[in-house]
Short mmCIF file of the C-alpha atoms (twelve columns), coordinates in Angstrom:
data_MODEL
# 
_entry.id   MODEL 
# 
loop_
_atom_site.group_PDB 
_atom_site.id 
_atom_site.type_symbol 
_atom_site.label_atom_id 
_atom_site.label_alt_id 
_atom_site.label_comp_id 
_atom_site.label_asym_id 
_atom_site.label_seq_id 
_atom_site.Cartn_x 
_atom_site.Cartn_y 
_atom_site.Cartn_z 
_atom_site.pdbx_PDB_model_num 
ATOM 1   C CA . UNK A 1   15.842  -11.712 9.923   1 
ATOM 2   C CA . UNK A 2   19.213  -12.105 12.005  1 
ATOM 3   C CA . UNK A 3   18.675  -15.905 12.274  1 
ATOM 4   C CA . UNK A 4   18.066  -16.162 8.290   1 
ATOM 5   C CA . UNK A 5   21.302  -13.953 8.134   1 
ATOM 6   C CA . UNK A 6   23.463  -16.187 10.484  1 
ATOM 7   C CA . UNK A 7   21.618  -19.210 8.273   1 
ATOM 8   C CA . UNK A 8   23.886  -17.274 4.782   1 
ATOM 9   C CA . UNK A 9   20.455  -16.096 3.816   1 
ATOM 10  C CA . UNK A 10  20.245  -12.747 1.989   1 
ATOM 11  C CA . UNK A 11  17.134  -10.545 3.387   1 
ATOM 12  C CA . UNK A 12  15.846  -7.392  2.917   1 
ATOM 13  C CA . UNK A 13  13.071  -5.546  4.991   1 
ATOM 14  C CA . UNK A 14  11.029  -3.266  3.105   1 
ATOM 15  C CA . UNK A 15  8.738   -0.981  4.254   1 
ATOM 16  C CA . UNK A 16  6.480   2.436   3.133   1 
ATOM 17  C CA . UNK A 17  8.338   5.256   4.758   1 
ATOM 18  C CA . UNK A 18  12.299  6.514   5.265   1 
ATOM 19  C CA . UNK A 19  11.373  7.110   9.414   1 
ATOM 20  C CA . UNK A 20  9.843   3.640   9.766   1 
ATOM 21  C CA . UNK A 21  12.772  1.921   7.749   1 
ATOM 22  C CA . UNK A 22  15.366  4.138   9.509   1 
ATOM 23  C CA . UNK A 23  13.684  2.141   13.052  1 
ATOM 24  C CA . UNK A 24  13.940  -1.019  11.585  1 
ATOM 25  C CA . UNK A 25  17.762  -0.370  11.212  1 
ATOM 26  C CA . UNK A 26  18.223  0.591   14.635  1 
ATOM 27  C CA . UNK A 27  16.197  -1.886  16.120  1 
ATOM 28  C CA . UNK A 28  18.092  -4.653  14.220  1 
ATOM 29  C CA . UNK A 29  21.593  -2.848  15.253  1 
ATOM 30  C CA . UNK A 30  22.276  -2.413  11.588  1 
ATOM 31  C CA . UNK A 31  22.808  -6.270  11.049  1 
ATOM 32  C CA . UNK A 32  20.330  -6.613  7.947   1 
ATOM 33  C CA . UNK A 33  19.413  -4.385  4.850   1 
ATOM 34  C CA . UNK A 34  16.144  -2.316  4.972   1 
ATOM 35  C CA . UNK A 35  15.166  0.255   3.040   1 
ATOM 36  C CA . UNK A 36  11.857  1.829   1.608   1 
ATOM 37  C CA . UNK A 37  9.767   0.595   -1.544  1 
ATOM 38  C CA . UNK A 38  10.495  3.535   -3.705  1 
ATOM 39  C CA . UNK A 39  14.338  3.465   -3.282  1 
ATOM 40  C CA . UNK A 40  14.741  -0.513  -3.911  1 
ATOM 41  C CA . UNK A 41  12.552  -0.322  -7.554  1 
ATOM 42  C CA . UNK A 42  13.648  2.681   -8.401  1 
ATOM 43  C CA . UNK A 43  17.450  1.243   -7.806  1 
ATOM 44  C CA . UNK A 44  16.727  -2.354  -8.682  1 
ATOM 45  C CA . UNK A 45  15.004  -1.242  -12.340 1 
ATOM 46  C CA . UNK A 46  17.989  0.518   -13.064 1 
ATOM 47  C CA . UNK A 47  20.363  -2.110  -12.163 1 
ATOM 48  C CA . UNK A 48  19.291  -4.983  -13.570 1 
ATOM 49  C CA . UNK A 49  16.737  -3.346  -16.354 1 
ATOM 50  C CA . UNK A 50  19.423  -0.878  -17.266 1 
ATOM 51  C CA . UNK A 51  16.793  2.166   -17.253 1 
ATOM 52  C CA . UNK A 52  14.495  4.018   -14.856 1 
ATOM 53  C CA . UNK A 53  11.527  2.950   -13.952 1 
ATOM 54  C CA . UNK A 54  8.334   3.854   -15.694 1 
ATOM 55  C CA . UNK A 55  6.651   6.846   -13.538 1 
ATOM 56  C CA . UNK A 56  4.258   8.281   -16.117 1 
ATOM 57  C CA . UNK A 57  1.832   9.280   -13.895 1 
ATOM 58  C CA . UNK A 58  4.462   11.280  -11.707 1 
ATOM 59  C CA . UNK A 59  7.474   10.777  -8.658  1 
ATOM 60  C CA . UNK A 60  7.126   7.361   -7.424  1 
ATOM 61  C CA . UNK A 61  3.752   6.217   -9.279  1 
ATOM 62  C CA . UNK A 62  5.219   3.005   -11.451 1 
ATOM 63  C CA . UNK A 63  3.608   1.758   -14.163 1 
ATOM 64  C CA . UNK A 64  3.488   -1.540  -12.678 1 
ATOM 65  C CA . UNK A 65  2.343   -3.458  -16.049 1 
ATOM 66  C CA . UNK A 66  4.847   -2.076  -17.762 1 
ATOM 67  C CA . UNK A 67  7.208   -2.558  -15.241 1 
ATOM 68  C CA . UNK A 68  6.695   -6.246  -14.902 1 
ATOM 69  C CA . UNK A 69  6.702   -6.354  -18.896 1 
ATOM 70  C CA . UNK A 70  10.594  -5.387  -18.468 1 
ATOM 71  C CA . UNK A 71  11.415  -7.931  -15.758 1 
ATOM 72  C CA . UNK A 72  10.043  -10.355 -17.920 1 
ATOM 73  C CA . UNK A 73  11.754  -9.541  -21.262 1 
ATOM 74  C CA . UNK A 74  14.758  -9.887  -19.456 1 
ATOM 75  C CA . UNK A 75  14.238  -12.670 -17.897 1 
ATOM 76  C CA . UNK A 76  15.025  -12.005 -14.170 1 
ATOM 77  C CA . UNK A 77  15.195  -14.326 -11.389 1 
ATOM 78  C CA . UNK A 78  14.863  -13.545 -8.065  1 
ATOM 79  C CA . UNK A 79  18.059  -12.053 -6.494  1 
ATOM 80  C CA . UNK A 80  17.405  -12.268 -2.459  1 
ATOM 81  C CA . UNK A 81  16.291  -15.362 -0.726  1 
ATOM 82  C CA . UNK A 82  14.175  -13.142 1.449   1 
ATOM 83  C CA . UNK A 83  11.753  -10.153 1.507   1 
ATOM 84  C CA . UNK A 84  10.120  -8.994  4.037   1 
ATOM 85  C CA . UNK A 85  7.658   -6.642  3.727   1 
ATOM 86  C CA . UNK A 86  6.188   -4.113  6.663   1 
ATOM 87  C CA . UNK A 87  2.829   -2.358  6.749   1 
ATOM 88  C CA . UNK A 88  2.433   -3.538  3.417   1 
ATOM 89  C CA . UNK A 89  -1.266  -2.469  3.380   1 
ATOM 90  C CA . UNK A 90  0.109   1.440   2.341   1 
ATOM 91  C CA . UNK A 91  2.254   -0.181  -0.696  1 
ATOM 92  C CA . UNK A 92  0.737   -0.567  -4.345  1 
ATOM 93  C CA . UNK A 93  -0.884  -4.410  -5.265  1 
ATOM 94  C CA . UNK A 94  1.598   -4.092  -8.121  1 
ATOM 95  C CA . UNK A 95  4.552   -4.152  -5.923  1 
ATOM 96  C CA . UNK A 96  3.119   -7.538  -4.782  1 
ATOM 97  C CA . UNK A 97  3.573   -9.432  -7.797  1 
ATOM 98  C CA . UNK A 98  6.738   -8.164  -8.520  1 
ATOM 99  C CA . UNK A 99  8.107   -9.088  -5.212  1 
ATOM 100 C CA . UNK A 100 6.773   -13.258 -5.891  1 
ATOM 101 C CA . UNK A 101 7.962   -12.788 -9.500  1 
ATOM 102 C CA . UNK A 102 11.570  -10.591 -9.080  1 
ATOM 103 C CA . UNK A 103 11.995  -9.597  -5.724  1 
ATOM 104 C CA . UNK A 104 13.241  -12.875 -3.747  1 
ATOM 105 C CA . UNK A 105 12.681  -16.763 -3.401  1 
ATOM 106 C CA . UNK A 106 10.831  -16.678 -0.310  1 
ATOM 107 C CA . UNK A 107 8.509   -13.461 0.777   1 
ATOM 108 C CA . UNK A 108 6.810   -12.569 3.557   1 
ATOM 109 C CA . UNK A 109 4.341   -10.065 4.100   1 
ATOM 110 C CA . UNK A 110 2.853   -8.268  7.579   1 
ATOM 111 C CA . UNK A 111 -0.095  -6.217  6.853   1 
ATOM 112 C CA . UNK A 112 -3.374  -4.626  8.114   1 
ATOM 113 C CA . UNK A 113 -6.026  -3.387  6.079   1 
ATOM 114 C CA . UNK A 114 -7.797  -1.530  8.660   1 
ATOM 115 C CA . UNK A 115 -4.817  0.615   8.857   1 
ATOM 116 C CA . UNK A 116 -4.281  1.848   5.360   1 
ATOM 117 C CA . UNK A 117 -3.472  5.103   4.597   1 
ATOM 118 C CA . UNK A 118 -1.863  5.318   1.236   1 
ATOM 119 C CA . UNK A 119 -3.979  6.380   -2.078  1 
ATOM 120 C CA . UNK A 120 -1.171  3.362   -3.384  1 
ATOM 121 C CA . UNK A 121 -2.476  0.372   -1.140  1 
ATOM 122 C CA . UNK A 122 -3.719  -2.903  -1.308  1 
ATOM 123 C CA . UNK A 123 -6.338  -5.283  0.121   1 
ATOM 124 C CA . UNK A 124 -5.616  -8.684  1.920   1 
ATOM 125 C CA . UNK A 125 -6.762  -9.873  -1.736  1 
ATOM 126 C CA . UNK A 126 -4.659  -7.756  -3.474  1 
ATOM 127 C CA . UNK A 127 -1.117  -9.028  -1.812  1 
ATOM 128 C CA . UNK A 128 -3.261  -12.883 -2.358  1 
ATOM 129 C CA . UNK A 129 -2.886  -12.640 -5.699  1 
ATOM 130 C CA . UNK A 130 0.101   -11.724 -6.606  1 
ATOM 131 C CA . UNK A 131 -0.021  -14.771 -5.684  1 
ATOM 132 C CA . UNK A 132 0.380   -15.476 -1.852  1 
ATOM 133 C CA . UNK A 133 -0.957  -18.209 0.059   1 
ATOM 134 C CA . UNK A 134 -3.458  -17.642 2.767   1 
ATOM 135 C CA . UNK A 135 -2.949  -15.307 5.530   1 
ATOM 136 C CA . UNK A 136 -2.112  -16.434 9.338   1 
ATOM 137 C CA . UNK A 137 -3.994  -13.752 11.230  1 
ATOM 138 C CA . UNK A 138 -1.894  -12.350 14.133  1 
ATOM 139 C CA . UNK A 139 -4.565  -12.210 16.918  1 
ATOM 140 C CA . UNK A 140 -2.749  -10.656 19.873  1 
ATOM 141 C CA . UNK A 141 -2.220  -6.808  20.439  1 
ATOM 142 C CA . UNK A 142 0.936   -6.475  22.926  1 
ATOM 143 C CA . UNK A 143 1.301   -2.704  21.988  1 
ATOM 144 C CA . UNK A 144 -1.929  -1.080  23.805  1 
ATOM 145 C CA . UNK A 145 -3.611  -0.793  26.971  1 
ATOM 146 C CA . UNK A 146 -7.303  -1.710  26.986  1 
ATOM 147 C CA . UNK A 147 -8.064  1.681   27.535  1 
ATOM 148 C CA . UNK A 148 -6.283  3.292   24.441  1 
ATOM 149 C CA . UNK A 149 -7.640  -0.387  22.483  1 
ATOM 150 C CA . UNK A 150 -10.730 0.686   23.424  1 
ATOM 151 C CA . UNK A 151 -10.577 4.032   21.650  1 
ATOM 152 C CA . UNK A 152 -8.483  2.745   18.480  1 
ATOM 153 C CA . UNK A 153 -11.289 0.047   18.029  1 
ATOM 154 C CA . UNK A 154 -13.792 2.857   18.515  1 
ATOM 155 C CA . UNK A 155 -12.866 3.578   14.615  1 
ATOM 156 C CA . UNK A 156 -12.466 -0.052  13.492  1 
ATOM 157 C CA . UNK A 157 -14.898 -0.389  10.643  1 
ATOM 158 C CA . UNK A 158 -13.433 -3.647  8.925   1 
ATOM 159 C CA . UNK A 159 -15.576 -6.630  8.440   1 
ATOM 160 C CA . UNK A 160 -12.700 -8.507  6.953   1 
ATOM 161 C CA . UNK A 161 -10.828 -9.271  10.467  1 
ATOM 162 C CA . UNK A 162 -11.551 -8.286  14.421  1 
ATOM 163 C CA . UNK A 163 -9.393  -6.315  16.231  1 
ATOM 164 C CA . UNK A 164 -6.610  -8.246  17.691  1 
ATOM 165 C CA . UNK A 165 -7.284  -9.147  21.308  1 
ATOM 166 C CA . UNK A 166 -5.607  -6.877  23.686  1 
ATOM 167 C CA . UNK A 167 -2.884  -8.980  25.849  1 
ATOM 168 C CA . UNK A 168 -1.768  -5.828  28.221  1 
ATOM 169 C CA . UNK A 169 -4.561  -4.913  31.365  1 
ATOM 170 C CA . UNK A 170 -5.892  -1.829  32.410  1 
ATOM 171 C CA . UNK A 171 -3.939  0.466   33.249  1 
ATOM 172 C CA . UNK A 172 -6.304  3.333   34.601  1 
ATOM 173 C CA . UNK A 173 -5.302  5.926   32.620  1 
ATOM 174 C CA . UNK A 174 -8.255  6.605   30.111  1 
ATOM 175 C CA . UNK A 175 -7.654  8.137   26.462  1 
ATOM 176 C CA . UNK A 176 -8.591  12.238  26.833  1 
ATOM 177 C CA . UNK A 177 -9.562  15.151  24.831  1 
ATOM 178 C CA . UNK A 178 -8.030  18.025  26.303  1 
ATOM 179 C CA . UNK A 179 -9.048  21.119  24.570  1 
ATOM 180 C CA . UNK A 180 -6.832  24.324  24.846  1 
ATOM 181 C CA . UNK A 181 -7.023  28.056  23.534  1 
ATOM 182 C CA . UNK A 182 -3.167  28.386  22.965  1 
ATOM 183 C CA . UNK A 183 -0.153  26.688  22.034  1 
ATOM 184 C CA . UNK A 184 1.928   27.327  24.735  1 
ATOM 185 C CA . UNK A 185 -0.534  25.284  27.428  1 
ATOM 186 C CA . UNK A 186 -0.297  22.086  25.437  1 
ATOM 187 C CA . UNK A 187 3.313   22.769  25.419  1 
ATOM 188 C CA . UNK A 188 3.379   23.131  29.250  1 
ATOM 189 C CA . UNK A 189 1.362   19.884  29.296  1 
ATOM 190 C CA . UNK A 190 4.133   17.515  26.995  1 
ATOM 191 C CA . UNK A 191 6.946   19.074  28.497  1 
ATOM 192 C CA . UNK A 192 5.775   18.217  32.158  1 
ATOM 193 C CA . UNK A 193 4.862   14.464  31.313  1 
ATOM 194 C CA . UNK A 194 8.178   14.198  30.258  1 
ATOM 195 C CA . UNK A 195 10.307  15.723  32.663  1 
ATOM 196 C CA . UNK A 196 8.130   13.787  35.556  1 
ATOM 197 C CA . UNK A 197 7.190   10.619  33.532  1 
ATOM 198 C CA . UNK A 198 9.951   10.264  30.810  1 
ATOM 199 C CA . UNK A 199 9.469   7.556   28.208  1 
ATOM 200 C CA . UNK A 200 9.128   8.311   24.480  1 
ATOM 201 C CA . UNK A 201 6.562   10.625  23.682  1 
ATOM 202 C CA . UNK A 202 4.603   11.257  19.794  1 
ATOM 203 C CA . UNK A 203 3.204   14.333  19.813  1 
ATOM 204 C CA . UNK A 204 1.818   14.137  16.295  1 
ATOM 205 C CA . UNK A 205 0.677   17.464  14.450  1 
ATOM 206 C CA . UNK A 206 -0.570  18.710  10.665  1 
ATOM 207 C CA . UNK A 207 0.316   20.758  8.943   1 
ATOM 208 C CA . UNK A 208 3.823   20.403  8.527   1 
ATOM 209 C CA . UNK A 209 4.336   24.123  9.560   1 
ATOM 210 C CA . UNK A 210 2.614   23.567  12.571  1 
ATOM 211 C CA . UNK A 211 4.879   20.565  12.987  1 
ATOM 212 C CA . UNK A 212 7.874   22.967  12.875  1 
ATOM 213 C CA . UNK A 213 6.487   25.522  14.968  1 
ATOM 214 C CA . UNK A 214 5.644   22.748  18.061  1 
ATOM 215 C CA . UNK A 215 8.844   21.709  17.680  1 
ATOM 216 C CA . UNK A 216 10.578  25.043  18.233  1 
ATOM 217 C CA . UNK A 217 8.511   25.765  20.962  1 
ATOM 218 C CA . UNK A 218 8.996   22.403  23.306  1 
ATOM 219 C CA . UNK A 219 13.287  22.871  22.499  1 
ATOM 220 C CA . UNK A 220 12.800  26.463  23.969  1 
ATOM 221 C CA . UNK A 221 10.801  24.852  26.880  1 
ATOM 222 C CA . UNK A 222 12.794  21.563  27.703  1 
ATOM 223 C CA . UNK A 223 16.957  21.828  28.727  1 
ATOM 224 C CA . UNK A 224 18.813  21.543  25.948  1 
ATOM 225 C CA . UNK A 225 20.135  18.184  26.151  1 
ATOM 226 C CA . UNK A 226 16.824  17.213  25.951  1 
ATOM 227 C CA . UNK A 227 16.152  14.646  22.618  1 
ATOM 228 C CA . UNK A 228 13.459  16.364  20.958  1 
ATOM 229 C CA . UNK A 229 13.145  15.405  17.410  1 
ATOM 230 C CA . UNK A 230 11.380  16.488  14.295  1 
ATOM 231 C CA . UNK A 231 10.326  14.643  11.419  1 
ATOM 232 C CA . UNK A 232 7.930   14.856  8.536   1 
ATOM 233 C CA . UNK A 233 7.623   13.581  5.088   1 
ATOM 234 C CA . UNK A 234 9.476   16.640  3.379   1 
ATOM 235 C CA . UNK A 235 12.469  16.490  5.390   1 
ATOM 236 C CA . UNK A 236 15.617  15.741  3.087   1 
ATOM 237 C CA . UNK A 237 16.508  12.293  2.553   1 
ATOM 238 C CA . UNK A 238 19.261  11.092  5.249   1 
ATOM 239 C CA . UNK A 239 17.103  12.865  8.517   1 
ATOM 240 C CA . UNK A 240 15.553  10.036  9.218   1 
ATOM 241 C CA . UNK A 241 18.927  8.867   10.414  1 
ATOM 242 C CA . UNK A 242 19.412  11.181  13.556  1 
ATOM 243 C CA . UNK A 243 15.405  10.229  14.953  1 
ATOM 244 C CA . UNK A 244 15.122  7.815   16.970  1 
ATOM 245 C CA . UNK A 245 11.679  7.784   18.220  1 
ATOM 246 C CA . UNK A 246 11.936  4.536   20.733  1 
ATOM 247 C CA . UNK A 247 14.280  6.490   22.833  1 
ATOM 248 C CA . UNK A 248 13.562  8.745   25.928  1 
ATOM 249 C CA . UNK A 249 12.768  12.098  24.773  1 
ATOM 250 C CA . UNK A 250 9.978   13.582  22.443  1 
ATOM 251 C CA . UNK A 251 9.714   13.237  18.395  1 
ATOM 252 C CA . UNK A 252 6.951   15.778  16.659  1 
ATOM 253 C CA . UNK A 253 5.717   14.164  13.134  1 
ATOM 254 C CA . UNK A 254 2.908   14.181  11.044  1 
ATOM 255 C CA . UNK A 255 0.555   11.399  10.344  1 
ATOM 256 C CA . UNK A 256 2.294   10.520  7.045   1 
ATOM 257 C CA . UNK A 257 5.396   9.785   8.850   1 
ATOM 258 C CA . UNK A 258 3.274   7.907   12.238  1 
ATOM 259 C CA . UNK A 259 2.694   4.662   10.578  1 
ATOM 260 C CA . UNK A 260 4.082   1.596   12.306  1 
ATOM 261 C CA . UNK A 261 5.773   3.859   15.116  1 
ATOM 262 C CA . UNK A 262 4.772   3.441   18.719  1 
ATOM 263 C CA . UNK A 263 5.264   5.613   21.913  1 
ATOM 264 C CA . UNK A 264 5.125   5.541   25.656  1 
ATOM 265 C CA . UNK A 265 2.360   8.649   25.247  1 
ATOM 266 C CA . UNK A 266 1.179   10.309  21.797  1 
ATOM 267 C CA . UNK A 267 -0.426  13.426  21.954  1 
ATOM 268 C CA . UNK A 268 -2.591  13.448  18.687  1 
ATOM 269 C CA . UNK A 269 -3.477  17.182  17.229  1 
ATOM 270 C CA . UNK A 270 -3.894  15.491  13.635  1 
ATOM 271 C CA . UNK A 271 -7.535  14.789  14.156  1 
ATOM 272 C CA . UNK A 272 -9.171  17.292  11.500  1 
ATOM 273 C CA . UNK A 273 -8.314  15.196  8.665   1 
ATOM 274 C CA . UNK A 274 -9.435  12.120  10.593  1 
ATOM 275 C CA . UNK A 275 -12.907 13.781  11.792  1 
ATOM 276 C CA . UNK A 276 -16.171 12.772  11.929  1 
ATOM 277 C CA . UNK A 277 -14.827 9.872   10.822  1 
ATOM 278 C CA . UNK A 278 -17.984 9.423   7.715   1 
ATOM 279 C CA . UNK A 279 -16.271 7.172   5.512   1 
ATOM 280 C CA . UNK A 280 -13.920 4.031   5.763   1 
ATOM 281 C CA . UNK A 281 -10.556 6.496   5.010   1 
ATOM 282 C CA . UNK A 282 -10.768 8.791   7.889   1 
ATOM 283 C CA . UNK A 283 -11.907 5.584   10.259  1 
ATOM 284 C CA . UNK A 284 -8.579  3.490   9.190   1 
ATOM 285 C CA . UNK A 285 -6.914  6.149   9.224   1 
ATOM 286 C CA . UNK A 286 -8.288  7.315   13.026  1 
ATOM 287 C CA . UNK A 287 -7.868  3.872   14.297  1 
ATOM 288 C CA . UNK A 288 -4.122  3.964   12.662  1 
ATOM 289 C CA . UNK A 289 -3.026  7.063   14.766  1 
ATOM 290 C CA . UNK A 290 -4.818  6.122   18.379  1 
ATOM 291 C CA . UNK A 291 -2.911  2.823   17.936  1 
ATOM 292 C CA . UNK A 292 0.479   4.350   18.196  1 
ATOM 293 C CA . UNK A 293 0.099   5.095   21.740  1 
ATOM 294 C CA . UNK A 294 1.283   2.167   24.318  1 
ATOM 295 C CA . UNK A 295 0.307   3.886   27.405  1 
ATOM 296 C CA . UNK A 296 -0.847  6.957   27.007  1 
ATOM 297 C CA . UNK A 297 -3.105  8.902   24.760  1 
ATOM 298 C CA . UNK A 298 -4.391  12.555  24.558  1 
ATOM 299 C CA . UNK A 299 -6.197  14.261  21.753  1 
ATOM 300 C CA . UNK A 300 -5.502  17.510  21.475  1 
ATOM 301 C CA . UNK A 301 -8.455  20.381  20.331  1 
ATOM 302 C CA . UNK A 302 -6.790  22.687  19.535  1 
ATOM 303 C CA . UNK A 303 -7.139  26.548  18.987  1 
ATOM 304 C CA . UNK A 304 -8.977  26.402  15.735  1 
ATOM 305 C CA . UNK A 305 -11.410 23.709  17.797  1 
ATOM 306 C CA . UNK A 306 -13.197 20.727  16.719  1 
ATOM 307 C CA . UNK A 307 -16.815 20.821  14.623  1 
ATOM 308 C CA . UNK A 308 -19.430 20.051  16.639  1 
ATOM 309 C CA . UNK A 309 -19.951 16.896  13.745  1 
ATOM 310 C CA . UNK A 310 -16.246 16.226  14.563  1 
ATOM 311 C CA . UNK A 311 -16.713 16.252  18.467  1 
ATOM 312 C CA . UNK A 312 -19.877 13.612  17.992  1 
ATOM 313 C CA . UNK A 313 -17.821 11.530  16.326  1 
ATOM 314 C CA . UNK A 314 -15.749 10.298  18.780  1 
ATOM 315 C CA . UNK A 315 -16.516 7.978   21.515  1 
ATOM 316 C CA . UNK A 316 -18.427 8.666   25.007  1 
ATOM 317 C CA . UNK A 317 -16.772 9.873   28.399  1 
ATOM 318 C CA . UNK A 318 -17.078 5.387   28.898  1 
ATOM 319 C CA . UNK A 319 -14.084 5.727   26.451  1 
ATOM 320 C CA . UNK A 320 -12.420 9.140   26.152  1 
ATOM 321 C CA . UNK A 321 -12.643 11.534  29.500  1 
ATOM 322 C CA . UNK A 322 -13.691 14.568  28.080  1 
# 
């Protein structure tokens, strides 16, 4: 995006959530526009329809036929010469077409299927027909380990694309389940890794209350210069500005907020909602979270523990040291 910027080309990244375009800002020093999928319709609609955008079925659901019925009465043209849009697997198909028909002369889209976890997504043929020409598959993986691969493609159920093949080597330290009977040992646990390992560490928890609380407790047990941040999908709109979750230091989140983040170590909790993993939701969305990890990875059971369905679910001690 710099180069098309330094070319006079206007871009735009565009992604699903405030934390994820909040990174993209930071990693790009601030040099190019990004911003989320809700704010850009909701402000382009009203800028150039003159109105708000149709949300009959409540915040942030468009009425994407009737949408595209406006942009077309008043006869819009494009006004970027690029889009490009992140993680666009967790954005609506309707966005899609818009983005060909309104949104810019030239768009380009980075997506995985496998990975959705938005009740507003769409399929590799979805984003096709808005329309888009064929996909070039991205075959490498230069985030994980082939340990934590190993786990992530544990949950891969997609017979649309293989996992990408894992570039990085083993590294010899295997994904683990670490089950605890209080809080305050799994604090003990992130707060030591840090202080002897450093690196940016996920620790990623549900509900958001729980979120909260873990956060309070590893700022008691860290020194206070420490960077430990929290974030979740309820926080006020501007927060997202003071994480910064590629740094040394910890950031506590919740699932919603994990996509297209990566750490040094993640510490998952959020495995309920994931667990046994029956249908194709809970498996992308499994496969989703272990991914986030570059180096590390420990699942955390918790106090209220794991089903015994739950536990059988997962992978054997080949794959996950139990």
């Amino acid at each position: 995006m710099q180069l098309l910027r330094s070319l006079g080309h206007s871009c735009l990244l565009i992604t699903k959530n405030r934390l994820l375009a909040s990174l993209g800002s930071q990693l790009g020093n601030q040099a190019f526009n990004v911003t989320t999928m809700h704010s850009f319709i909701s402000s382009d609609h009203s800028q150039r329809i003159g109105c708000f955008a149709p949300e009959p079925y409540g915040p942030f659901i468009y009425d994407w036929p009737t949408l595209l019925s406006n942009y077309e009465r008043a006869n819009i043209e494009p006004q970027w010469d690029h889009l490009v849009i992140d993680e666009g697997q967790n954005l609506p198909a309707g966005f899609f077409t818009w983005a060909v028909r309104y949104g810019a002369k030239t768009v380009s889209v980075f997506a995985d299927e496998d990975q959705t976890t938005d009740s507003q997504r769409a399929s590799i043929e979805d984003i096709l027909a808005a329309p888009m020409p064929d996909p070039i598959r991205l075959s490498a993986n230069h985030r994980n380990t082939r340990e934590i691969a190993a786990l992530a493609e544990h949950f891969h159920r997609s017979s649309t694309l293989p996992p990408a093949v894992v570039q990085r080597p083993r590294s010899g330290d295997m994904p683990r389940l670490v089950t605890f009977t209080q809080w305050s040992d799994a604090i003990s646990s992130i707060a030591n890794r840090l202080t002897n390992r450093g690196g940016s560490i996920g620790v990623i928890v549900y509900p958001v209350s729980k979120a909260q609380a873990v956060h309070q407790m590893l700022k008691s047990a860290l020194p206070p210069e420490t960077r430990v941040d929290l974030y979740t999908h309820r926080m006020p709109k501007g927060a997202e500005q003071n994480i910064h979750p590629m740094k040394a230091g910890i950031t506590v989140l919740t699932g919603e907020s994990a996509i297209g983040l990566e750490f040094d170590s993640v510490y998952l909790q959020d495995l309920s909602r994931s667990l046994p993993s029956v249908d194709k939701d809970q498996c992308r969305r499994m496969y989703m979270l272990c991914a986030r990890a570059r180096d590390s990875l420990i699942l955390l059971n918790e106090p209220s523990p794991l089903t015994t369905a739950q536990l059988s679910s997962l992978p054997d001690s080949t794959i996950l040291s139990r």
